[in-house]
VMD Tcl script that draws the C-alpha trace (Angstrom):
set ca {
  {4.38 -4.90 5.72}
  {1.67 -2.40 4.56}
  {-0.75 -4.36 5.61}
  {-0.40 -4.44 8.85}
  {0.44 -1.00 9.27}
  {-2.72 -0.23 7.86}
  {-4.47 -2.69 10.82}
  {-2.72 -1.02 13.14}
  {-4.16 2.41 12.47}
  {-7.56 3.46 13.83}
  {-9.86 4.04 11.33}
  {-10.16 7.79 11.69}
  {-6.42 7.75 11.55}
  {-6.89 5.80 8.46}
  {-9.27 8.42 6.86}
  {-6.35 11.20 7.34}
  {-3.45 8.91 6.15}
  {-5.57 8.73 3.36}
  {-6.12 12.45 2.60}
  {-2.30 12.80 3.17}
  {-1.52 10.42 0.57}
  {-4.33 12.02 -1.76}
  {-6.09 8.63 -2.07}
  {-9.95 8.09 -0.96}
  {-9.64 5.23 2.28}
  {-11.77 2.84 0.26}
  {-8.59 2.90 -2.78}
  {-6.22 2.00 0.15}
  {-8.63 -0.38 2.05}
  {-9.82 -2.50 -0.94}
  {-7.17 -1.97 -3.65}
  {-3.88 -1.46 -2.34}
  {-4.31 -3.68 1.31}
  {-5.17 -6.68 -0.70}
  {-2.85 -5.84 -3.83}
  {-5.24 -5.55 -6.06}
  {-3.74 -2.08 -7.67}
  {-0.31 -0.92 -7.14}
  {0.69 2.62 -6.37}
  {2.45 4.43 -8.39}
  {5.80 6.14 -7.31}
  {4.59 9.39 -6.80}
  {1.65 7.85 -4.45}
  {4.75 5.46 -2.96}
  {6.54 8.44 -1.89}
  {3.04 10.27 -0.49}
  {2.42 6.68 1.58}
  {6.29 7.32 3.24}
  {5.85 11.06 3.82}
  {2.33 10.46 5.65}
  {3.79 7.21 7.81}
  {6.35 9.53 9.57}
  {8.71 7.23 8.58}
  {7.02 4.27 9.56}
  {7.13 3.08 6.30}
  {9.58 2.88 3.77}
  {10.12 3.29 0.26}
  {11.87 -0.84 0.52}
  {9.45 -1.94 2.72}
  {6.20 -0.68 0.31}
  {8.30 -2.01 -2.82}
  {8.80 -4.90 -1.42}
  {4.90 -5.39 0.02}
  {3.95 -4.72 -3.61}
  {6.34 -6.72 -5.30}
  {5.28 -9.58 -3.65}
  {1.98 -9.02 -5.66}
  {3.41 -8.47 -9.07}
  {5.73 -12.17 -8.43}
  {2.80 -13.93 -7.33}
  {0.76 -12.65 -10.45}
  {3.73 -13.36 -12.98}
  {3.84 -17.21 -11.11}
  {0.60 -18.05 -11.78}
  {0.50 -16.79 -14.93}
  {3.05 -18.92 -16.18}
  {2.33 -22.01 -14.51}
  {-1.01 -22.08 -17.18}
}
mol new
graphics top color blue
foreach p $ca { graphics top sphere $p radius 0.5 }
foreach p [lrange $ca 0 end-1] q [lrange $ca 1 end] { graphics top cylinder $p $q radius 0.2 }
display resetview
């Protein structure tokens, strides 16, 4: 999961995952972390590239997915 990737990083490691992906560290650390935003595929591929391969294209899709399902849910359960 993304999120724990993200824990697992110091925070100055954090800052230049960041500026690899071409985000700010607040975007990932409040928006994306909590699912708040989703990434778009170019910044999907960005997140992959900077990981080294620690993460995934499947593994971020299905971290964000997760988001979008639990949205949809609760929206129809009004």
């Amino acid at each position: 999961m993304f999120s724990e990737f993200w824990s697992s990083l110091s925070k100055d490691a954090r800052i230049q995952f960041s500026q690899k992906v071409g985000t700010s560290y607040g975007y990932i650390n409040k928006q994306l972390v909590y699912k708040k935003r989703q990434p778009s595929i170019k910044m999907l591929n960005a997140m992959v590239h900077a990981s080294n391969g620690v993460l995934t294209h499947k593994s971020l899709v299905d971290f964000f997915s997760s988001s979008f399902e639990e949205k949809e849910y609760s929206n129809s359960s009004n």
